[in-house]
Predicted model as a PDB file, atoms N, CA, C, CB and O in Angstrom, pLDDT in the B-factor column:
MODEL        1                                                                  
ATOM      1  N   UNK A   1       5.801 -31.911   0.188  1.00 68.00           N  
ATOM      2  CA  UNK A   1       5.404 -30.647  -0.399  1.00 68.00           C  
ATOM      3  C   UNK A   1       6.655 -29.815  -0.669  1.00 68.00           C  
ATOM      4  CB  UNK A   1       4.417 -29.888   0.527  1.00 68.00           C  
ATOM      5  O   UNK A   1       7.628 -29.787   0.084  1.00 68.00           O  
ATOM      6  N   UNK A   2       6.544 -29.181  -1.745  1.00 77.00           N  
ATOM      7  CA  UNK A   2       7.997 -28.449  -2.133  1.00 77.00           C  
ATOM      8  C   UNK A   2       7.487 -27.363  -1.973  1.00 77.00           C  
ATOM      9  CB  UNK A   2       8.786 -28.601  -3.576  1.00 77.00           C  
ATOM     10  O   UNK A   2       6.364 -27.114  -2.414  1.00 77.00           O  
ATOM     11  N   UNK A   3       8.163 -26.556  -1.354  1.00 80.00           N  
ATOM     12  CA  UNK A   3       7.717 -24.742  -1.064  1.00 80.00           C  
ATOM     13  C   UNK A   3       9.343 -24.543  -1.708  1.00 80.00           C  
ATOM     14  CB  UNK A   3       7.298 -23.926   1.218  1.00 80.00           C  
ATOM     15  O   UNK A   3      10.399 -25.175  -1.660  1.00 80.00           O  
ATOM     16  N   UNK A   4       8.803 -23.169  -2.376  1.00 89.00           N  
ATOM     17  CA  UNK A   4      10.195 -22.252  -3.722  1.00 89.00           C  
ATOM     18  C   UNK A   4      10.046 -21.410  -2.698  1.00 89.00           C  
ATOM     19  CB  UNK A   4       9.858 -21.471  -5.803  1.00 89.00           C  
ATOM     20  O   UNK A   4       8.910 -21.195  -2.276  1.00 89.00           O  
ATOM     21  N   UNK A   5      11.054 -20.848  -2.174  1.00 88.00           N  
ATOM     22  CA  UNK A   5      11.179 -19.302  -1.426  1.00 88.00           C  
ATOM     23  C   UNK A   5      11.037 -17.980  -2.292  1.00 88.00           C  
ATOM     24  CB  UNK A   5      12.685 -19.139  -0.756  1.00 88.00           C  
ATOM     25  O   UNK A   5      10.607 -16.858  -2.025  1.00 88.00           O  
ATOM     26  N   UNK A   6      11.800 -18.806  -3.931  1.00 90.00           N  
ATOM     27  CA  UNK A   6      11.908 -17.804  -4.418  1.00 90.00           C  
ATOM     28  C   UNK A   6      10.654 -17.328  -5.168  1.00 90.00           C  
ATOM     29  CB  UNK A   6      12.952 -17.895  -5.051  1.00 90.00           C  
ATOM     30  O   UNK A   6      10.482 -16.176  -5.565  1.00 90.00           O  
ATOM     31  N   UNK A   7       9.623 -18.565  -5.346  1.00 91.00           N  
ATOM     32  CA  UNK A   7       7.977 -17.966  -5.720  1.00 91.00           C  
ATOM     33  C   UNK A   7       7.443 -17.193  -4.912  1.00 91.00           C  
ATOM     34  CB  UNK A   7       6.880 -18.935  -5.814  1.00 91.00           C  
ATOM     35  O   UNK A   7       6.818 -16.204  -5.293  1.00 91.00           O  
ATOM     36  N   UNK A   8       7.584 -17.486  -3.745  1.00 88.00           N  
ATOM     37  CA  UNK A   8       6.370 -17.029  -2.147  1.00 88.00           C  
ATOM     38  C   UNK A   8       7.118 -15.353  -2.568  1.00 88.00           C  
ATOM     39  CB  UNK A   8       6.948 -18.075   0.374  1.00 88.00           C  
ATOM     40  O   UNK A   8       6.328 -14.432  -2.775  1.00 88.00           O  
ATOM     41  N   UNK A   9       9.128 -14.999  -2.695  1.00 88.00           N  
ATOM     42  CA  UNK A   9       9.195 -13.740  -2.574  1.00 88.00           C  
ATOM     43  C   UNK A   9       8.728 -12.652  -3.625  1.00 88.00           C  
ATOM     44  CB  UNK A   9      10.335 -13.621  -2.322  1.00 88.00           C  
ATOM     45  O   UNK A   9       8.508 -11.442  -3.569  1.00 88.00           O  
ATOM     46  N   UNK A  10       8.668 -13.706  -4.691  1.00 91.00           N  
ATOM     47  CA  UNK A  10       8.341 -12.737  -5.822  1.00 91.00           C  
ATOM     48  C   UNK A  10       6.404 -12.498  -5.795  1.00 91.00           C  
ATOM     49  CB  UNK A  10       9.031 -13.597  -7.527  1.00 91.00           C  
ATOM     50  O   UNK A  10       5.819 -11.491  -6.195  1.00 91.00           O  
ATOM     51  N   UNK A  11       5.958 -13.367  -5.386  1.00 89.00           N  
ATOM     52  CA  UNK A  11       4.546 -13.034  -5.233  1.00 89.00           C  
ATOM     53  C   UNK A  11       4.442 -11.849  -3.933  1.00 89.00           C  
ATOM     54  CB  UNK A  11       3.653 -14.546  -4.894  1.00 89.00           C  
ATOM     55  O   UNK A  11       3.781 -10.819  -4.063  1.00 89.00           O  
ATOM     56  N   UNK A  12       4.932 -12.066  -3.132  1.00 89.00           N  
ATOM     57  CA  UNK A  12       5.078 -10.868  -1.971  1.00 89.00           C  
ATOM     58  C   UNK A  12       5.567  -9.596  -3.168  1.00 89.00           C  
ATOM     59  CB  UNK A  12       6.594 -11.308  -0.431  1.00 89.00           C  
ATOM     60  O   UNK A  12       4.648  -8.986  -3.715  1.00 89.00           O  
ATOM     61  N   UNK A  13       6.480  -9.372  -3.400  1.00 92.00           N  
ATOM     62  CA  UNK A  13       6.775  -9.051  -4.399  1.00 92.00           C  
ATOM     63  C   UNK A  13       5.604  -8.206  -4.942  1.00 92.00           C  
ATOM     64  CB  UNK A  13       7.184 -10.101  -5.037  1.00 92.00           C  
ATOM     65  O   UNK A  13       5.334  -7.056  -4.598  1.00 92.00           O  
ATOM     66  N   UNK A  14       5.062  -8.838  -5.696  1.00 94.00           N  
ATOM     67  CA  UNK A  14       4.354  -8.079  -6.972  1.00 94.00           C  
ATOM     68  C   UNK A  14       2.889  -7.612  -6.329  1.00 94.00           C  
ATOM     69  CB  UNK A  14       4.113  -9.255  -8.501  1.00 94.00           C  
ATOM     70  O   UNK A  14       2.252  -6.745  -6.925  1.00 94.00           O  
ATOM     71  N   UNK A  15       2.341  -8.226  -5.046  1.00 92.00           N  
ATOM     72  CA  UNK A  15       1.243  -7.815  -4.163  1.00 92.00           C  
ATOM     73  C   UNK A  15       1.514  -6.510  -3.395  1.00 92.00           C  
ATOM     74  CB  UNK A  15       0.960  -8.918  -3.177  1.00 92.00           C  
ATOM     75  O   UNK A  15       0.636  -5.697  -3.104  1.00 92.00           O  
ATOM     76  N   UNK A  16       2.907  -6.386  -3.076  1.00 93.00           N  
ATOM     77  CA  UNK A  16       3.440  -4.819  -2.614  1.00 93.00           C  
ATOM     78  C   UNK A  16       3.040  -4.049  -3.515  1.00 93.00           C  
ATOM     79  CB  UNK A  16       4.990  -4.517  -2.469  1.00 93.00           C  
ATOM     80  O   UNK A  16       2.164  -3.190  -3.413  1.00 93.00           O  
ATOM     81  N   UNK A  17       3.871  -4.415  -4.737  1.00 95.00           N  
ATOM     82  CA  UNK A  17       4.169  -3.214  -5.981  1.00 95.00           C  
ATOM     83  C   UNK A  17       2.360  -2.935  -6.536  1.00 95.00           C  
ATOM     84  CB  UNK A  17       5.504  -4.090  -7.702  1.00 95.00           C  
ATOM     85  O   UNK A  17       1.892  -1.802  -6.645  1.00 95.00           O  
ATOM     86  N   UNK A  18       1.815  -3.808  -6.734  1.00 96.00           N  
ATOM     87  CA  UNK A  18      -0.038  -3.329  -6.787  1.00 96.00           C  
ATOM     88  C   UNK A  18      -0.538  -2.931  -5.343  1.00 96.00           C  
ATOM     89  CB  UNK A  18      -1.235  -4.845  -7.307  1.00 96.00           C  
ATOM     90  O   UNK A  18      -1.478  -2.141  -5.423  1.00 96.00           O  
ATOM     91  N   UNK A  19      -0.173  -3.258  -4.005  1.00 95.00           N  
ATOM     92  CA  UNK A  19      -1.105  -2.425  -2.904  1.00 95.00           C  
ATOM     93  C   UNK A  19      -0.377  -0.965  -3.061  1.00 95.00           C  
ATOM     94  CB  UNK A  19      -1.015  -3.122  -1.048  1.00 95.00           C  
ATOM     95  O   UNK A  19      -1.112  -0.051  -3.437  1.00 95.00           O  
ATOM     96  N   UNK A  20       0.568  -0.756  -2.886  1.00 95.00           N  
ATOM     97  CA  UNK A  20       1.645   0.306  -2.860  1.00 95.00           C  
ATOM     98  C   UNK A  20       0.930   1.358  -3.995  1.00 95.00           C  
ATOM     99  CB  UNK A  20       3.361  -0.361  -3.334  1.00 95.00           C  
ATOM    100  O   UNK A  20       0.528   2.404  -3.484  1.00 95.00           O  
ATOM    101  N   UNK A  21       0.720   1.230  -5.439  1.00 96.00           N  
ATOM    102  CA  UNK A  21       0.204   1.503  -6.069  1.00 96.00           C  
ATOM    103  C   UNK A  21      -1.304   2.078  -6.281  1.00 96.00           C  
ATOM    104  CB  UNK A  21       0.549   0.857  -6.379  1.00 96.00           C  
ATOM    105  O   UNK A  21      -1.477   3.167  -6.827  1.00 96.00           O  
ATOM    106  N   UNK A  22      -2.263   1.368  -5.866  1.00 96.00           N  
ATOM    107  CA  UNK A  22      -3.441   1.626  -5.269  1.00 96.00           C  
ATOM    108  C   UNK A  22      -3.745   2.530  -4.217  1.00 96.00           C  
ATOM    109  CB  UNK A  22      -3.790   0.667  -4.924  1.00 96.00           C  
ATOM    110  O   UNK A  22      -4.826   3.117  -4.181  1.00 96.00           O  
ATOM    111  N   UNK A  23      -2.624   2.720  -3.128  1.00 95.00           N  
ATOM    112  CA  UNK A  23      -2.833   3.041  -1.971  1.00 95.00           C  
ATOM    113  C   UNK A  23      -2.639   4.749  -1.874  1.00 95.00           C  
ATOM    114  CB  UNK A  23      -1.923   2.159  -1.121  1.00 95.00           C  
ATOM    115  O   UNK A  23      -3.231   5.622  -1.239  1.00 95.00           O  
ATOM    116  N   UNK A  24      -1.221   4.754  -3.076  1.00 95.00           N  
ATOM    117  CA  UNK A  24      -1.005   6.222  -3.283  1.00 95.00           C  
ATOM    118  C   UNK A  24      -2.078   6.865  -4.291  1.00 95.00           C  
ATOM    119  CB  UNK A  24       0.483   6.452  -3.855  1.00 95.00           C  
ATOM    120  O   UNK A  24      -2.405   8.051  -4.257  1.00 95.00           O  
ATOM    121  N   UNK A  25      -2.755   5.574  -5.510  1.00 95.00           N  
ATOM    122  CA  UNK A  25      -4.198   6.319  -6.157  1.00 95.00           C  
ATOM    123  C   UNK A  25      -4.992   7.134  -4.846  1.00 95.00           C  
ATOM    124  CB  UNK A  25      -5.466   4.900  -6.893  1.00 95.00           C  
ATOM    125  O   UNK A  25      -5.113   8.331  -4.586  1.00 95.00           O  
ATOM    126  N   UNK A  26      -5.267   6.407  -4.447  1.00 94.00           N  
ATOM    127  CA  UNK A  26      -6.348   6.542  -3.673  1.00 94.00           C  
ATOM    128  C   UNK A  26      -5.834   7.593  -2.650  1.00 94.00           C  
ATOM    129  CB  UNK A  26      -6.847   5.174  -3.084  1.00 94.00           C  
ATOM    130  O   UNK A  26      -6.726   8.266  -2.134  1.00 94.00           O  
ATOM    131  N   UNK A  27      -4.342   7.903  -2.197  1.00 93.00           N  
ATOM    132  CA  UNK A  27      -4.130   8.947  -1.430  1.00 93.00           C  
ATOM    133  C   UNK A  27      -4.163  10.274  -2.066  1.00 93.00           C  
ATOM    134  CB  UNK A  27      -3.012   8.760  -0.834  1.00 93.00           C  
ATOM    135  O   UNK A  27      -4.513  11.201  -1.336  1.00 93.00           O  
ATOM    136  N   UNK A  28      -3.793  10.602  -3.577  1.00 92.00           N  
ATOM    137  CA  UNK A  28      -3.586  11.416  -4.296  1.00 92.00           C  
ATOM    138  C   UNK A  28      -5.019  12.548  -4.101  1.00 92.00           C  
ATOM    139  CB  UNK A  28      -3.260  10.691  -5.626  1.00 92.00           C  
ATOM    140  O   UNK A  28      -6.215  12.311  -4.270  1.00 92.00           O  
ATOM    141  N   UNK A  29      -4.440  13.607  -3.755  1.00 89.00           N  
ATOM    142  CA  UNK A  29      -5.577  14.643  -3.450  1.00 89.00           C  
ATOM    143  C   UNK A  29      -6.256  14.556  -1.687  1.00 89.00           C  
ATOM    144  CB  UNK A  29      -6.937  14.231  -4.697  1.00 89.00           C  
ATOM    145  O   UNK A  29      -7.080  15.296  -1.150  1.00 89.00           O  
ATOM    146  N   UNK A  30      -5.717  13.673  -1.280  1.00 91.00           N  
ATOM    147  CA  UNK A  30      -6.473  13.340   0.054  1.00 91.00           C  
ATOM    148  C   UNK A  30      -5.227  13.496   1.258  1.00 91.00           C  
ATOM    149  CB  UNK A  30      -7.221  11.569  -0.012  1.00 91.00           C  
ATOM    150  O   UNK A  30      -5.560  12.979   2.324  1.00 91.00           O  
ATOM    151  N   UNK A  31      -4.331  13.904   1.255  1.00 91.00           N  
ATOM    152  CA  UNK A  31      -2.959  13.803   1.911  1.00 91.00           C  
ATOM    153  C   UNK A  31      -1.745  15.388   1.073  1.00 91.00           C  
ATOM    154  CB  UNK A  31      -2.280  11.754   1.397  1.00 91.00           C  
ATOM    155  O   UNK A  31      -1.697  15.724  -0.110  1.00 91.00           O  
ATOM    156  N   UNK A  32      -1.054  15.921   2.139  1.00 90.00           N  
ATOM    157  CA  UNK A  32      -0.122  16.905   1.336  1.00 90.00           C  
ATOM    158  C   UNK A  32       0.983  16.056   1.564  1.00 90.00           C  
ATOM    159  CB  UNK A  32       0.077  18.563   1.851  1.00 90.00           C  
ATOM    160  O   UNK A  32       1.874  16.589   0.902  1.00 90.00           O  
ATOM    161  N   UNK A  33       1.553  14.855   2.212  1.00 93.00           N  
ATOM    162  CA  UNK A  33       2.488  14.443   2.208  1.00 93.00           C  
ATOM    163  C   UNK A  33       2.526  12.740   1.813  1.00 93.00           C  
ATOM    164  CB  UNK A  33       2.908  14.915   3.340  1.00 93.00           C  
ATOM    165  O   UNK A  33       2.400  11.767   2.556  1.00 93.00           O  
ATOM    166  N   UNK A  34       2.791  12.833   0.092  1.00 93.00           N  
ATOM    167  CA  UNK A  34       2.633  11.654  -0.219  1.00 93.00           C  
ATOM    168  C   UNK A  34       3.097  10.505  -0.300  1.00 93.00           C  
ATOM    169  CB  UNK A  34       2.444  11.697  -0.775  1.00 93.00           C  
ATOM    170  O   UNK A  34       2.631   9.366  -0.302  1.00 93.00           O  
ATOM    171  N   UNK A  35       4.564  11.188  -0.401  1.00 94.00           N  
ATOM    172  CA  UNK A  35       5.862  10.422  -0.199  1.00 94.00           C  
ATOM    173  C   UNK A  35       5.891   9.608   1.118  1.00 94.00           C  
ATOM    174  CB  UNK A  35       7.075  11.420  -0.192  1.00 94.00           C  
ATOM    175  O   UNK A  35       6.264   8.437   1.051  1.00 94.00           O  
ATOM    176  N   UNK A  36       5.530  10.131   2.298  1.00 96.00           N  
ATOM    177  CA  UNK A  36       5.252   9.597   3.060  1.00 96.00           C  
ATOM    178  C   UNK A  36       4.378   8.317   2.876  1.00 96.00           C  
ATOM    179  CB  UNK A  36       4.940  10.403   3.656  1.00 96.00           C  
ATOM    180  O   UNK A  36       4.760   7.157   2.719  1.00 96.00           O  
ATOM    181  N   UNK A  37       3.244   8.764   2.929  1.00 95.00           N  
ATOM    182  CA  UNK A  37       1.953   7.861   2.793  1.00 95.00           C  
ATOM    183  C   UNK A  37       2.542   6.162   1.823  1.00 95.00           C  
ATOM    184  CB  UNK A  37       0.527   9.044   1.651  1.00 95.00           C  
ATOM    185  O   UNK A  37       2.002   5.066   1.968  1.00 95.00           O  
ATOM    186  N   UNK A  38       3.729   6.464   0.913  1.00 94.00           N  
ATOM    187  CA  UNK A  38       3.952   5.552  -0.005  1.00 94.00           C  
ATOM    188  C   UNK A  38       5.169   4.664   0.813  1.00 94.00           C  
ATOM    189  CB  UNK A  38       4.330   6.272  -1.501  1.00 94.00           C  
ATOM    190  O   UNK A  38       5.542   3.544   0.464  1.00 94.00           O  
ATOM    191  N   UNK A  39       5.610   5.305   1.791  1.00 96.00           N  
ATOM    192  CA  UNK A  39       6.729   4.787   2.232  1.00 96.00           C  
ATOM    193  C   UNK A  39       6.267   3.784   3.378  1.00 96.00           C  
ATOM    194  CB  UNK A  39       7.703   5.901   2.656  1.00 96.00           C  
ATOM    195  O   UNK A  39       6.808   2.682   3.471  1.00 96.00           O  
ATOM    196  N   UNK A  40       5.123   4.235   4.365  1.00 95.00           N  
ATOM    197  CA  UNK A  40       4.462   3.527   5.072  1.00 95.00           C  
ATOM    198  C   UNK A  40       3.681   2.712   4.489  1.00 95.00           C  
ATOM    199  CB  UNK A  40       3.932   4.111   5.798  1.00 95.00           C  
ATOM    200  O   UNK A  40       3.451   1.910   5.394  1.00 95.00           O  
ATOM    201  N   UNK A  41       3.040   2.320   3.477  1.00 95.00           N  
ATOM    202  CA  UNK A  41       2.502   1.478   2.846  1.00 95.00           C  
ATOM    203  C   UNK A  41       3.651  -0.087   1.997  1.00 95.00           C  
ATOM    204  CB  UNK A  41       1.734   2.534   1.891  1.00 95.00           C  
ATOM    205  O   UNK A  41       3.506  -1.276   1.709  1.00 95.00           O  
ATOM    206  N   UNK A  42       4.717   0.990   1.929  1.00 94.00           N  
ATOM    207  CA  UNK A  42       5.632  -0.338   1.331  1.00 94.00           C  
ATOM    208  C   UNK A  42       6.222  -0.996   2.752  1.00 94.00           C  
ATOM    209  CB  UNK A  42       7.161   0.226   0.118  1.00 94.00           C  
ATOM    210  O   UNK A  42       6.535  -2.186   2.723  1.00 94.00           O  
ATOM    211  N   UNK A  43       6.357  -0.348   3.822  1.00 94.00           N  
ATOM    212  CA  UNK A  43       6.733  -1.110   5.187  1.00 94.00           C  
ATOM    213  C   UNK A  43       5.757  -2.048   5.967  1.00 94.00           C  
ATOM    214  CB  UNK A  43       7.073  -0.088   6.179  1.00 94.00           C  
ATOM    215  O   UNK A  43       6.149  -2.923   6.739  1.00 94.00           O  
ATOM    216  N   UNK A  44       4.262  -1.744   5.650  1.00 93.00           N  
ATOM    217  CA  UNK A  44       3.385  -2.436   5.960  1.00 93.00           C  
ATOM    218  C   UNK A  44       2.964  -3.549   5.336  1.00 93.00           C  
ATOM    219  CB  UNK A  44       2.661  -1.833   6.075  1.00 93.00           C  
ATOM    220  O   UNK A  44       2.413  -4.409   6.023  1.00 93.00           O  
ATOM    221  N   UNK A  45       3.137  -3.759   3.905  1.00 92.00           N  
ATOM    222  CA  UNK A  45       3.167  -4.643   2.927  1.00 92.00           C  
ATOM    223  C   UNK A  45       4.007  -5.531   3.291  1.00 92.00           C  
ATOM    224  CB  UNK A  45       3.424  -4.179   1.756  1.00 92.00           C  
ATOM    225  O   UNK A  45       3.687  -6.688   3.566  1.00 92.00           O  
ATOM    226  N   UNK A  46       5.699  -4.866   3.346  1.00 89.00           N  
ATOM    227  CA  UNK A  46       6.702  -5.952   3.461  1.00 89.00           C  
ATOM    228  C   UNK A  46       6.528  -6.583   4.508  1.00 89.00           C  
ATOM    229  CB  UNK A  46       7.985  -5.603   3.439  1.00 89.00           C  
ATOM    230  O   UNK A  46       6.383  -7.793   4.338  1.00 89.00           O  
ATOM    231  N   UNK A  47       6.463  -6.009   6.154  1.00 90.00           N  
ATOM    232  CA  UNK A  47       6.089  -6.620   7.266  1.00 90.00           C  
ATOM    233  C   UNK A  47       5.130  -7.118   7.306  1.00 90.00           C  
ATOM    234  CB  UNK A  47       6.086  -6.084   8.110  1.00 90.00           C  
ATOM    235  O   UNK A  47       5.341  -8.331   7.335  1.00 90.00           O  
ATOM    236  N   UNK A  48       3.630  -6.804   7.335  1.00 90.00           N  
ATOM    237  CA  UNK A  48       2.382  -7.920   7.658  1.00 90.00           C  
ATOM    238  C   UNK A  48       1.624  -6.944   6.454  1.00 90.00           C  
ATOM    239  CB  UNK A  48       1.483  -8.064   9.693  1.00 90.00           C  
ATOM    240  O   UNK A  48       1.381  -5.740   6.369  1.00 90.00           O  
ATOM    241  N   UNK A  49       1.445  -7.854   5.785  1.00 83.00           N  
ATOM    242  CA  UNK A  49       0.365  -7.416   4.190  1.00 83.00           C  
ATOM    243  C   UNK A  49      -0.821  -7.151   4.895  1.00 83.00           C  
ATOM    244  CB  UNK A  49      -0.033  -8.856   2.766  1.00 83.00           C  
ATOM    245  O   UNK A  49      -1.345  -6.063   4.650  1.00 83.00           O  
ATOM    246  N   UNK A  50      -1.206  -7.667   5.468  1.00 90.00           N  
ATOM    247  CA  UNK A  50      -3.136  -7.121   5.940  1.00 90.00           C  
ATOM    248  C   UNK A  50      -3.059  -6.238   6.381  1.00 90.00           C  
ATOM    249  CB  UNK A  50      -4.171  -7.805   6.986  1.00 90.00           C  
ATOM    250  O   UNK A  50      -4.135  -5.656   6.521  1.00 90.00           O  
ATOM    251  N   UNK A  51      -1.984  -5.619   6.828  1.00 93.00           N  
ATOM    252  CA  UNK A  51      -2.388  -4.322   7.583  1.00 93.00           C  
ATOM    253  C   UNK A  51      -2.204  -3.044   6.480  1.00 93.00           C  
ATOM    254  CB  UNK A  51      -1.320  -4.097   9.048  1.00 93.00           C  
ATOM    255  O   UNK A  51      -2.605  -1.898   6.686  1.00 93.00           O  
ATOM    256  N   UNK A  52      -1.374  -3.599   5.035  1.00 92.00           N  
ATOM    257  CA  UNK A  52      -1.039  -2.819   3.737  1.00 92.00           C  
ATOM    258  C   UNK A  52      -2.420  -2.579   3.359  1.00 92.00           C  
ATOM    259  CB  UNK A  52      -0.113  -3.624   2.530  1.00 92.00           C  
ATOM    260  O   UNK A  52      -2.944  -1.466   3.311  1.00 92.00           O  
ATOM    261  N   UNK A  53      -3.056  -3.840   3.055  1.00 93.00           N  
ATOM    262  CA  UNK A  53      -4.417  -3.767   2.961  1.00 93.00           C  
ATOM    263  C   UNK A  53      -5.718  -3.018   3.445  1.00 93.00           C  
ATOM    264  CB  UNK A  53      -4.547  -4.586   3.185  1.00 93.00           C  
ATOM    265  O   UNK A  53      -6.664  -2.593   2.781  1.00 93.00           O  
ATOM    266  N   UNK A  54      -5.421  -2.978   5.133  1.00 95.00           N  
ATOM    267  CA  UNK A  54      -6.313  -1.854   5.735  1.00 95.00           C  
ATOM    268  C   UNK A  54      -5.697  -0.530   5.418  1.00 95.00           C  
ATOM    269  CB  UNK A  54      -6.482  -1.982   7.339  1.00 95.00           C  
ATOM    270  O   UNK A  54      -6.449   0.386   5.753  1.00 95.00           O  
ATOM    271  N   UNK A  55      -4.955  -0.264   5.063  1.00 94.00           N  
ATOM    272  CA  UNK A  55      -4.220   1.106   5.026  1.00 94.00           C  
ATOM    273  C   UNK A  55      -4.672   1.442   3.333  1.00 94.00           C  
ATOM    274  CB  UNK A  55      -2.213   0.968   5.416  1.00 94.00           C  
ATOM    275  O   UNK A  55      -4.908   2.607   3.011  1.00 94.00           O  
ATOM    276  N   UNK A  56      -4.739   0.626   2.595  1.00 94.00           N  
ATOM    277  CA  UNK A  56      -5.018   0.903   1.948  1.00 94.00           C  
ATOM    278  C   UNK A  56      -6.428   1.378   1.223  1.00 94.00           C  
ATOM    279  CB  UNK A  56      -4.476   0.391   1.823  1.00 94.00           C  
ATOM    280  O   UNK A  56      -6.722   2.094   0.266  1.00 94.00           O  
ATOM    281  N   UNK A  57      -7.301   0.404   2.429  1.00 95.00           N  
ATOM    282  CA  UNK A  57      -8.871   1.039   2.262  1.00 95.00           C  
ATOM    283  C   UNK A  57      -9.017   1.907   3.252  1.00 95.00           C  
ATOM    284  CB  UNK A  57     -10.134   0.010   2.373  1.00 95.00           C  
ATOM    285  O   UNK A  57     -10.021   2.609   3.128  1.00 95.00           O  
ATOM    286  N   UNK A  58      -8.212   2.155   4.419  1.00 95.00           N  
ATOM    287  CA  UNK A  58      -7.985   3.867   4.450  1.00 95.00           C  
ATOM    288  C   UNK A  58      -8.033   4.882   3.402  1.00 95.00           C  
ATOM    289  CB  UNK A  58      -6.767   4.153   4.853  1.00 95.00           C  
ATOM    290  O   UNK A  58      -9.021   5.611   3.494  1.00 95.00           O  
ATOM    291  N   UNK A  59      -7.524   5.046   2.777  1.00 93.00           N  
ATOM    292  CA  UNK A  59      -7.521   5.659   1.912  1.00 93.00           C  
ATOM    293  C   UNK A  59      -8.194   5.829   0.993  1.00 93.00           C  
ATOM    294  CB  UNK A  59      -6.911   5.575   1.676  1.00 93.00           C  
ATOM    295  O   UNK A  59      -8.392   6.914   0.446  1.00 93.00           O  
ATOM    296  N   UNK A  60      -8.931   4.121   0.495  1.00 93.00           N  
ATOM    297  CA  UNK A  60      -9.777   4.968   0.100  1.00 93.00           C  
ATOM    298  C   UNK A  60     -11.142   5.572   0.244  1.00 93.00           C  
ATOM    299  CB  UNK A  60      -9.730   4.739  -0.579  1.00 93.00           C  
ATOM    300  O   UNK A  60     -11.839   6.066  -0.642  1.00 93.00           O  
ATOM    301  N   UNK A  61     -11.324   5.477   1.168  1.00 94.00           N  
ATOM    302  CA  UNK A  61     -12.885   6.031   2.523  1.00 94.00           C  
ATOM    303  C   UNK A  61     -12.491   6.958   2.620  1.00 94.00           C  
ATOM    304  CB  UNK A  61     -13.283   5.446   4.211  1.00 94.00           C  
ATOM    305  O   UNK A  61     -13.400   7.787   2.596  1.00 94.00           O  
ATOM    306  N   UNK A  62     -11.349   7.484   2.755  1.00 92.00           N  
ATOM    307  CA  UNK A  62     -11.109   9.387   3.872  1.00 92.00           C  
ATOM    308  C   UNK A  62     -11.447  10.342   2.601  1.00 92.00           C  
ATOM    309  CB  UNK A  62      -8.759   9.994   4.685  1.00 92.00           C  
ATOM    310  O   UNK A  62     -10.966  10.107   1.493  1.00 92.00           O  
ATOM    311  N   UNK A  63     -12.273  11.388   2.840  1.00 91.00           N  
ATOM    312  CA  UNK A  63     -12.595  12.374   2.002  1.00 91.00           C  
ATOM    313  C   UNK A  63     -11.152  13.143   1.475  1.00 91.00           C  
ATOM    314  CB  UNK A  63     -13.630  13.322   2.784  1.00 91.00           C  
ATOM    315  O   UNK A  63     -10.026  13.150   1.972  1.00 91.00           O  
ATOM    316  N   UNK A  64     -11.630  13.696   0.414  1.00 89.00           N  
ATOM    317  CA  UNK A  64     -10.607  14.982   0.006  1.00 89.00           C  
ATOM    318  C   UNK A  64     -10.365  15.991   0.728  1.00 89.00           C  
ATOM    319  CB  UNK A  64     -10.937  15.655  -1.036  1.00 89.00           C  
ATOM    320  O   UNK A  64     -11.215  16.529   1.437  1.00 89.00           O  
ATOM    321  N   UNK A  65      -9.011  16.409   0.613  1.00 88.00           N  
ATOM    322  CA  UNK A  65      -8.770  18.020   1.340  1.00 88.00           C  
ATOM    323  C   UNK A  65      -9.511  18.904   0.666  1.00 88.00           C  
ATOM    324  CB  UNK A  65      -7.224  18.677   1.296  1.00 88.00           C  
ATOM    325  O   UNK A  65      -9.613  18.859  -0.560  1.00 88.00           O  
ATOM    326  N   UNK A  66     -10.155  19.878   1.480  1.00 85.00           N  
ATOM    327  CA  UNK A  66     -10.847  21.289   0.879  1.00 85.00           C  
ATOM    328  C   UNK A  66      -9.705  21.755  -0.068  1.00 85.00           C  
ATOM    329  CB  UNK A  66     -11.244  22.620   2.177  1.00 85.00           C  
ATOM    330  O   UNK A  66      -8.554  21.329   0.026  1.00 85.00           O  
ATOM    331  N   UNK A  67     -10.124  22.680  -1.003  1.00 79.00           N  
ATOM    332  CA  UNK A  67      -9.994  23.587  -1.916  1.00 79.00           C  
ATOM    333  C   UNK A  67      -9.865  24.950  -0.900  1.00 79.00           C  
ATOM    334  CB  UNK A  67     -11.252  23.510  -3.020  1.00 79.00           C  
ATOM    335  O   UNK A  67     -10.592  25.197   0.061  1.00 79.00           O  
ATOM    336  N   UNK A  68      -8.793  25.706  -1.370  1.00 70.00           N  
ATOM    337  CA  UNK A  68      -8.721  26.468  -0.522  1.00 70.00           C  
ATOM    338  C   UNK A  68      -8.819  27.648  -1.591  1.00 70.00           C  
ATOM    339  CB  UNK A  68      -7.568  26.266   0.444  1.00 70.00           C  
ATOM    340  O   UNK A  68      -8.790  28.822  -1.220  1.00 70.00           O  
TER     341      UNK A  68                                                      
ENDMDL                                                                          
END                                                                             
């Protein structure tokens, strides 16, 4: 079996750059600190993806901040 390192990184890769993406949709309006929220999502991705994944349907279940 031939395993490419350099396929497996670029698919890691491009599954970050779409959870990462999704994760801040879905935070937008629901969080005052977003930058954050995007930075922990690309560390969770790179280290163990499933947990990018739960973080990411965090987000999108948690209600909006009130209107003040």
């Amino acid at each position: 079996m031939d395993v490419n390192a350099t396929k497996i990184g670029q698919i890691i890769f491009v599954l970050t750059i779409i959870v990462v993406f999704f994760t801040l949709k879905f935070a937008k309006g629901k969080t005052t600190n977003l930058p954050l929220i995007g930075f922990y999502a690309i560390l969770l991705n790179v280290i163990f993806a499933p947990a990018g994944w739960v973080f990411c349907w965090y987000w999108s279940t948690k209600p909006l901040l009130p209107k003040k």
